[in-house]
C-alpha positions in Angstrom: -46.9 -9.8 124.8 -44.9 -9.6 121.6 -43.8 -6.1 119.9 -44.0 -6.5 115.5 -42.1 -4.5 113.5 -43.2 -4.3 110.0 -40.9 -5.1 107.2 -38.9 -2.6 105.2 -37.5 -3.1 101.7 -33.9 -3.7 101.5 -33.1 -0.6 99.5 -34.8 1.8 102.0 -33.4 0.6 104.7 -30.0 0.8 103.4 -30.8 4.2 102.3 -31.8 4.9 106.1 -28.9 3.7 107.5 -26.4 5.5 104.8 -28.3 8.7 105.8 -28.3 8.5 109.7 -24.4 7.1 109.5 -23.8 10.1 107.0 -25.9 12.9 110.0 -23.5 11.0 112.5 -20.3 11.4 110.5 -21.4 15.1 110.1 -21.8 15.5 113.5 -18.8 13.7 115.1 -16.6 15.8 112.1 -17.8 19.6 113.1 -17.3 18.5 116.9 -14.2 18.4 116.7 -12.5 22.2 116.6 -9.1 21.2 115.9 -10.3 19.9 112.3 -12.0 23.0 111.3 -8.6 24.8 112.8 -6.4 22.5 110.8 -8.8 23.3 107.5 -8.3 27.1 108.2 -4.8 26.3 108.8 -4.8 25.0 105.2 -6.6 27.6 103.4 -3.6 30.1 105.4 -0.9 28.3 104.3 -2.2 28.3 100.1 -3.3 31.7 100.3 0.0 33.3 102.3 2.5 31.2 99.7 0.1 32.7 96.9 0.0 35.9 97.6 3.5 35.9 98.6 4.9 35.0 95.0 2.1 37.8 93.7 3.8 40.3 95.9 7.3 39.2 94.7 6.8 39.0 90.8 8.1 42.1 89.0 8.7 42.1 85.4 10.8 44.7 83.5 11.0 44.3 79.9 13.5 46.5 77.1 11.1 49.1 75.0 12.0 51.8 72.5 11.9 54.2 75.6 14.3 52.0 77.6 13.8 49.1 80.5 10.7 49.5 82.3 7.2 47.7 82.8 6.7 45.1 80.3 3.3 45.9 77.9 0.3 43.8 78.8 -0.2 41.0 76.7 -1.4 41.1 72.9 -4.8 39.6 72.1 -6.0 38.2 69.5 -10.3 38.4 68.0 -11.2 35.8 70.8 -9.6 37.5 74.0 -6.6 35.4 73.9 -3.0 36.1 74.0 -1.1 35.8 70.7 2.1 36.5 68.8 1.9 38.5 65.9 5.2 39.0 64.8 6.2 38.1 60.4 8.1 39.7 57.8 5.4 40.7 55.1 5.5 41.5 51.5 1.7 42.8 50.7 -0.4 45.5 48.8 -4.2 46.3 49.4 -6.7 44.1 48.1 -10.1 45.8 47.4 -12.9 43.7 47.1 -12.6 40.2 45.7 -9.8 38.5 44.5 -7.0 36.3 45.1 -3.0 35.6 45.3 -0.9 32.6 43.8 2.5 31.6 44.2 4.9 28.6 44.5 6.8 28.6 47.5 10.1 26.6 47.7 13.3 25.9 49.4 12.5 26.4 53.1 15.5 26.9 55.1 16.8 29.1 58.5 19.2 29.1 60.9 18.6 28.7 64.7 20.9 28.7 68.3 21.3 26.0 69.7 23.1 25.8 73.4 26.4 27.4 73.4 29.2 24.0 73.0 31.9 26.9 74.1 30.8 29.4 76.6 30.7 32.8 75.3 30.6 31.6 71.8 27.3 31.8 69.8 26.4 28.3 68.5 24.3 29.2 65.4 23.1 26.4 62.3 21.4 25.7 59.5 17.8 24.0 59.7 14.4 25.4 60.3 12.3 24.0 63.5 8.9 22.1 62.3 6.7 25.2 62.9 8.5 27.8 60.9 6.4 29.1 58.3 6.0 30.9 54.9 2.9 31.5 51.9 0.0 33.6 51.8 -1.4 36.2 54.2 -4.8 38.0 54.0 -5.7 40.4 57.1 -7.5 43.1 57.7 -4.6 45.5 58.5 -1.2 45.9 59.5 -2.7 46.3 63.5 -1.5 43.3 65.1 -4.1 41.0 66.5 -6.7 41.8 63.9 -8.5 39.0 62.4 -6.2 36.9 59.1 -6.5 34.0 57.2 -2.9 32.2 56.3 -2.1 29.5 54.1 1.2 28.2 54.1 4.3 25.4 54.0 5.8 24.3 57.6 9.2 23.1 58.1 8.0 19.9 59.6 4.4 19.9 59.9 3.5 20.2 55.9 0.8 22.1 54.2 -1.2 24.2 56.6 -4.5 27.2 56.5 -4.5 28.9 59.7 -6.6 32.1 61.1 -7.1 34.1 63.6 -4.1 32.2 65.8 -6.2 29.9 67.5 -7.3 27.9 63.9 -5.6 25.0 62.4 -6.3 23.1 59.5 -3.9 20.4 57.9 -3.4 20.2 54.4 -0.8 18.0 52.5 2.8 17.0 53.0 5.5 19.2 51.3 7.9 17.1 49.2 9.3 19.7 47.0 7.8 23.1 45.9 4.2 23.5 46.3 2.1 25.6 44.8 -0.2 28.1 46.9 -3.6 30.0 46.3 -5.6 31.9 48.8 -8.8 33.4 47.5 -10.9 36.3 49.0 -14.7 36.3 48.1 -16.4 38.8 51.1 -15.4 37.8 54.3 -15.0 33.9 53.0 -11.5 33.1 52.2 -10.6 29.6 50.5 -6.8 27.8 50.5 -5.5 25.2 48.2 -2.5 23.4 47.1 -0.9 21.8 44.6 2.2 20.0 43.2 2.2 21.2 39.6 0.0 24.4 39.5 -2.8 22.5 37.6 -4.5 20.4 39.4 -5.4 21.9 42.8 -6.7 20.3 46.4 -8.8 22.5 48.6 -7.5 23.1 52.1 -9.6 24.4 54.3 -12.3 27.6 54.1 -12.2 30.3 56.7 -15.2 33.1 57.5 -14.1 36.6 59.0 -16.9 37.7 60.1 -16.4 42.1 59.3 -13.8 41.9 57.2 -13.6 45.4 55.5 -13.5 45.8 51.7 -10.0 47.1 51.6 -7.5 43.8 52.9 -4.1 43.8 52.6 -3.0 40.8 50.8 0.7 39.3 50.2 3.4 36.7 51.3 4.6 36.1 54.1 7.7 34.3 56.2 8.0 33.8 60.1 9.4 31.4 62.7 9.2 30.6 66.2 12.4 30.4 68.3 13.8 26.9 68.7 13.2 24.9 72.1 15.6 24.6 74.6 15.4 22.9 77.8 13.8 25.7 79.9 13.9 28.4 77.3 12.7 29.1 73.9 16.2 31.2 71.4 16.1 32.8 68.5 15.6 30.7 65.3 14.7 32.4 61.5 13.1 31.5 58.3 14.1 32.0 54.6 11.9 31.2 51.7 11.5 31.5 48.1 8.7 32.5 46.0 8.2 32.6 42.4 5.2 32.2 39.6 3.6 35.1 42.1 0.4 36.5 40.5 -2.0 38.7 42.3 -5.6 38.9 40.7 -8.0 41.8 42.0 -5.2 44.3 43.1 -2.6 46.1 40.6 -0.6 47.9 43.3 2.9 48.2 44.5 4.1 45.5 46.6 4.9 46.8 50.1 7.5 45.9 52.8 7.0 45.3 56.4 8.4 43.4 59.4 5.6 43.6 61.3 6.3 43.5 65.1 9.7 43.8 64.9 11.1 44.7 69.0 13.8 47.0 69.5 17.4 45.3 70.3 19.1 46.0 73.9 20.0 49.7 72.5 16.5 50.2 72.8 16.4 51.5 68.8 18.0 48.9 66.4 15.9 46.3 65.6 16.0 43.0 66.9 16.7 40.1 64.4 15.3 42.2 61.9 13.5 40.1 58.5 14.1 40.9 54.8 13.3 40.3 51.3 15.8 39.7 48.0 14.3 40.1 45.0 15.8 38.6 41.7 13.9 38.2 38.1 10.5 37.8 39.8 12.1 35.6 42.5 11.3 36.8 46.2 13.4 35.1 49.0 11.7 36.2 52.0 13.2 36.7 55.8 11.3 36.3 58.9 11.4 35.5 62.5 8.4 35.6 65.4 5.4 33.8 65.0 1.5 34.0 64.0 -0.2 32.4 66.5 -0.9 31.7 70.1 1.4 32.9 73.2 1.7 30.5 75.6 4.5 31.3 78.0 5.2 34.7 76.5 1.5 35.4 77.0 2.3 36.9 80.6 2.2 35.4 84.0 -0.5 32.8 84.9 -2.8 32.4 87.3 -2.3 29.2 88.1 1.1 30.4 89.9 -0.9 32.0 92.9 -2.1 28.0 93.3 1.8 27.2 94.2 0.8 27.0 98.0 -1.8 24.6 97.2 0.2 21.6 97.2 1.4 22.2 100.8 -1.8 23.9 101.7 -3.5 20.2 100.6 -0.8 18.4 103.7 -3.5 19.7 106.8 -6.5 18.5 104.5 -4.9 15.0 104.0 -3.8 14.3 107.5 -7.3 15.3 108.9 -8.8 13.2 106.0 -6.9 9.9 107.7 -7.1 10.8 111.2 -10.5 11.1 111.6 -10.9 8.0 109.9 -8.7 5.9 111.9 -10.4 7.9 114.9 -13.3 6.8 113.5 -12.5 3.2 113.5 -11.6 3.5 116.9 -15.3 4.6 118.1 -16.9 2.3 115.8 -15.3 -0.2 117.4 -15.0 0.9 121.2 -18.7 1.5 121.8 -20.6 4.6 122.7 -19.0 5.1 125.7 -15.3 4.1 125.7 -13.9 0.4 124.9 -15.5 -0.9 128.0 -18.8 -0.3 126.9 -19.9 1.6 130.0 -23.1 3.5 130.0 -22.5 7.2 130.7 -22.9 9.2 133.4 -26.5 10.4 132.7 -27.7 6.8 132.9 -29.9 7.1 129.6 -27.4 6.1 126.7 -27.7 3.7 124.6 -27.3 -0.3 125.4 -23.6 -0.6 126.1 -21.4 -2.8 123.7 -19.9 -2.2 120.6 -22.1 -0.5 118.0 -22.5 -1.4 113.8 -19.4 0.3 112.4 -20.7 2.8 110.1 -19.6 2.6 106.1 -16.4 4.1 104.9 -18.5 5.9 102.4 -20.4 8.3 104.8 -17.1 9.4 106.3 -15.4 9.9 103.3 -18.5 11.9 101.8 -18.1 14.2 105.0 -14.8 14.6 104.5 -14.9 14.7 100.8 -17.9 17.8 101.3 -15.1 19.6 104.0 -12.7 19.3 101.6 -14.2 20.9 98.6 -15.2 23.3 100.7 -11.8 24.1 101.8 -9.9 24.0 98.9 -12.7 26.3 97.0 -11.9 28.9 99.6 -8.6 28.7 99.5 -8.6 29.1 95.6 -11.4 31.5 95.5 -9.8 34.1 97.5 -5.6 33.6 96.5 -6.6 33.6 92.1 -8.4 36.7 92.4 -6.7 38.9 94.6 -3.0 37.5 93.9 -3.8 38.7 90.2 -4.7 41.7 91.5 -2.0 41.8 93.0 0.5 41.1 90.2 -1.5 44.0 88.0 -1.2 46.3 90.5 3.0 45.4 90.4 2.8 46.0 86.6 3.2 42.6 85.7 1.7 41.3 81.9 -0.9 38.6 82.9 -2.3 35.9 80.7 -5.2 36.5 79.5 -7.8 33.9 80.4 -11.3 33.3 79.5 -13.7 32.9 82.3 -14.6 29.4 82.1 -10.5 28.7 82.4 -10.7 31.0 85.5 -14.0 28.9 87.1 -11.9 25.4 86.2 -8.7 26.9 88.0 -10.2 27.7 90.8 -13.7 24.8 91.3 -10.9 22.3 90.0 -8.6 23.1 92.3 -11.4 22.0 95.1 -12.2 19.7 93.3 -8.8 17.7 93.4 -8.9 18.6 97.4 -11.9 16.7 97.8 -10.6 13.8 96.0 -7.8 13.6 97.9 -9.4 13.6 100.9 -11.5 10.9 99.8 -8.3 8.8 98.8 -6.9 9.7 102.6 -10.1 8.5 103.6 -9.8 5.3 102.1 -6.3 4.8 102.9 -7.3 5.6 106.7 -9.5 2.9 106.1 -7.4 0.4 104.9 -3.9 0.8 107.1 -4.5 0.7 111.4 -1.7 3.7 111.6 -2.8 7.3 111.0 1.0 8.0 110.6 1.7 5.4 108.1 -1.4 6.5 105.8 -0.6 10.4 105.9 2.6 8.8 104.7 1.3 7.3 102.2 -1.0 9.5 101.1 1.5 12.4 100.8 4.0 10.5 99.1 1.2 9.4 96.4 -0.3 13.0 96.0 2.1 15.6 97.1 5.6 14.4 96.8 5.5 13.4 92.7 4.2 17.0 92.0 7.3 18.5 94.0 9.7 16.0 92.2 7.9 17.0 88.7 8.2 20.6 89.9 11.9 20.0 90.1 12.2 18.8 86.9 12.6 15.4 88.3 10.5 12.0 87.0 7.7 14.3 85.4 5.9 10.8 84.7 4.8 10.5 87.7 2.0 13.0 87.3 0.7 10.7 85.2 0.4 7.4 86.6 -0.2 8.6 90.3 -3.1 10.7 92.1 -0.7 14.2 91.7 -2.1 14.1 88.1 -5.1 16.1 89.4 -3.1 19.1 89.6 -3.4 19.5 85.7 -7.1 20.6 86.4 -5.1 24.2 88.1 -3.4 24.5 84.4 -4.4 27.7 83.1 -1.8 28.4 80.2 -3.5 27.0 77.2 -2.2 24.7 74.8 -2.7 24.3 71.2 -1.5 21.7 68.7 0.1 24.2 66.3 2.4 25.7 69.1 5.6 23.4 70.0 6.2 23.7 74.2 8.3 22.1 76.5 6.3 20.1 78.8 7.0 21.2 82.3 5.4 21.7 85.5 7.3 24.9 86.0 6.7 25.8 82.8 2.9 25.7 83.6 2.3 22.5 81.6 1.1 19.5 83.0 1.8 16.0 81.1 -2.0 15.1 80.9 -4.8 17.6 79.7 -6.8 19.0 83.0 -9.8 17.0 83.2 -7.8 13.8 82.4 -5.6 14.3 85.5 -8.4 15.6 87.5 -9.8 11.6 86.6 -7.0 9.6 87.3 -7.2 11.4 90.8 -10.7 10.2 91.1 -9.9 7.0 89.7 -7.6 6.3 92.5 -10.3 7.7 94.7 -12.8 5.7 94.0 -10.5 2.3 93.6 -8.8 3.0 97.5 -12.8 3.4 98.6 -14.1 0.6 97.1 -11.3 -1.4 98.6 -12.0 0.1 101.8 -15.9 -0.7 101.7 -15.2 -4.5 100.9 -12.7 -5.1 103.4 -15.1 -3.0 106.0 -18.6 -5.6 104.4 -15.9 -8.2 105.2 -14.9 -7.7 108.7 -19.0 -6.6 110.1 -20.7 -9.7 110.9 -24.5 -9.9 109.5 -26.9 -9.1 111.8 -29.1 -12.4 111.8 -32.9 -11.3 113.4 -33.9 -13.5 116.5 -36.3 -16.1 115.6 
């Protein structure tokens, strides 16, 4: 008498056998206490080195009442942290109306590194964002909502508001003629060469902008870039043909943010204004604009322990696959192929190795799971505890916060889907946690260092950028560094070559695992 099986499709038998090899993986994975100890062991490690530099990090800062705490963070309309720091030449604006004036020879000084220790190495030259033109705001409170339009010293013509707002304009070859109109809360820039003929810039709504503005021109520069630091660096710029329609006031002068020197009561770098026969030349240091660095410390610095903290996830990413080879190829009972001891296993003999892609989605799944544990509990409480030191944090929004810390377990489970692979691909555990840690782990230490920062881009460690939480804009010149806080790929580009490499080492994996299983050929 003959048994008959009835046919299945293909597809749904693959999609059988992908599910019971994926319950199998599950199950041979959670048996196994020392993984889930070694996971926990991970999710110690990051959250002990986490909240170790949180409980470390003390800031003192220089006020008008002496050292002490340093003030939290100014914010700008949209929550984040900004500089707001311009000499300022202004008078109220009531209603409508608008200012014009030609702005001209843009120069400044700046430090450079001492070439004699001890002695000040100061020169001429402006750095590219230094700035001067026309201001609108609605007061003298920093933070409050502006509009600017102004002349760069390398970046040309720009109209920027609110800090986080950049428009381009023109280039600057020579003096160039400014005009910044208020009509409600919609303010309008242009340009032009010869006072004539004019170019619109850009046009700017502030939404609550009271009837009473103050109005004016302004100078400002941010400090010049060092290797690791940012030092002092000033602006000086000319105005003439200055005409002001709408307001018949007094023009005012103010350095606005201007910090208190190491006395704790002169000012620091303090701006100015020269006026001669209707010619203004205007002073000014700072910025208006984002704070990156000097926004406070960032949360992506209780994620420091995550690069070791990923070494346990990666190792038990390649050791259970290799220890899965090992059973895929032994047999259910040992490499002889012995039935057990209860008598009612299954036929002895090796059994159909199951596909690299169930394991690594196990291990992938445990992984994620880890690292969101991990991140979830050290970015929360370690800024807690860095508030609760007095520290100035950086200000970030919540959908920054949820990419920090998801991201973060995110790049976990993609590199323990890599490991997987890898596991896969090399017969030595020890050689592919090698490899492994020396693709992922070692360039982000040697970028940390200041050491071949290209690396994080060309190898899986660019997924860290997806922990960046310092943001960057285009207007703001930084120094790209991993201690710094900045990564040389945008976060969701690194987080992709990480899953790039991922999903190249797997594929590999699967074709070399299709290659070495024989068919199954059904008796006749």
């Amino acid at each position: 008498m003959s048994s008959f099986t009835p046919h299945r499709g293909g597809r749904a038998a693959g999609r059988d056998g992908f599910s019971r090899s994926l319950r199998a993986e599950w199950a041979a994975f959670r048996s196994a206490r020392g993984r889930l100890l070694t996971l926990a062991a991970s999710v110690l490690i990051t959250v002990s080195l986490g909240l170790l530099i949180a409980a470390g990090a003390h800031s003192t800062c220089v006020t008008s009442k002496g050292e002490g705490p340093c003030p939290a963070p100014l914010v700008g309309p949209d929550g984040t942290a900004v500089k707001d720091r311009y000499y300022f030449v202004h008078q109220p604006l009531r209603g409508d109306g608008a200012v014009t004036a030609r702005v001209s020879d843009l120069t400044g000084q700046m430090r450079l590194p001492d070439a004699v220790p001890g002695v000040r190495n100061v020169t001429r030259g402006v750095v590219p964002w230094a700035k001067a033109g026309l201001l609108v705001r609605q007061s003298l409170t920093r933070g409050t909502p502006y509009a600017a339009l102004m002349i760069t010293g390398g970046h040309g013509v720009r109209m920027q508001h609110n800090f986080v707002h950049d428009v381009a304009g023109g280039p600057v070859r020579g003096p160039v003629w400014l005009r910044l109109t208020r009509s409600g809360d919609t303010l309008t820039g242009h340009e032009s060469r010869d006072g004539t003929r004019w170019t619109e810039v850009g046009t700017v709504t502030l939404p609550g902008l009271p009837e009473t503005v103050e109005v004016g021109l302004f100078a400002t520069s941010p400090g010049v870039l060092w290797e690791m630091a940012k030092a002092f660096a000033q602006v000086t710029a000319a105005f003439d043909r200055i005409s002001l329609r709408g307001a018949s006031g007094s023009w005012r002068h103010d350095d606005v943010g201007v910090s208190p020197g190491p006395d704790g009561r002169t000012p620091h770098h303090p701006g100015g204004v020269v006026e001669s026969g209707g010619r203004l030349l205007l002073t000014g240091n700072g910025d208006i604009g984002p704070a990156t660095v000097e926004g406070g410390l960032r949360a992506d610095l209780m994620l420091t322990g995550g690069v070791v903290g990923l070494i346990p996830v990666l190792v038990v990413a390649v050791l259970f696959r290799t220890s899965g080879r090992r059973r895929d190829t032994e047999g259910p009972d040992g490499p002889d192929g012995a039935v057990g001891s209860c008598g009612n296993g299954p036929p002895a003999g090796p059994q159909p190795a199951r596909p690299p892609a169930a394991r690594a989605a196990v291990v992938g799944a445990a992984a994620f799971a880890t690292g969101l544990v991990a991140s979830g509990i050290v970015v929360p409480v370690g800024l807690a505890v860095l508030r609760a030191n007095q520290n100035p944090i950086q200000p970030i929004t919540l959908g920054t916060g949820l990419r920090v810390v998801v991201g973060y377990a995110a790049l976990t489970a993609a590199a323990a889907v890599l490991a997987s692979g890898l596991g896969a691909l090399v017969r030595r555990g020890a050689v592919a946690v090698g490899l492994v840690v020396a693709l992922v782990v070692a360039p982000h230490l040697l970028g940390t260092a200041g050491l071949v920062p290209w690396l994080s881009t060309i190898t899986p460690a660019a997924g860290f950028a997806i922990t960046q939480s310092v943001p960057a804009f285009a207007h703001v010149d930084v120094r790209w560094s991993l201690i710094g806080g900045y990564h040389p790929l945008p976060p969701w580009a690194g987080l992709a070559v990480t899953c790039g490499y991922a999903a190249l080492v797997l594929g590999a994996a699967t074709a070399v695992h299709r290659a070495r299983v024989p068919r199954r050929v059904p008796p006749p």
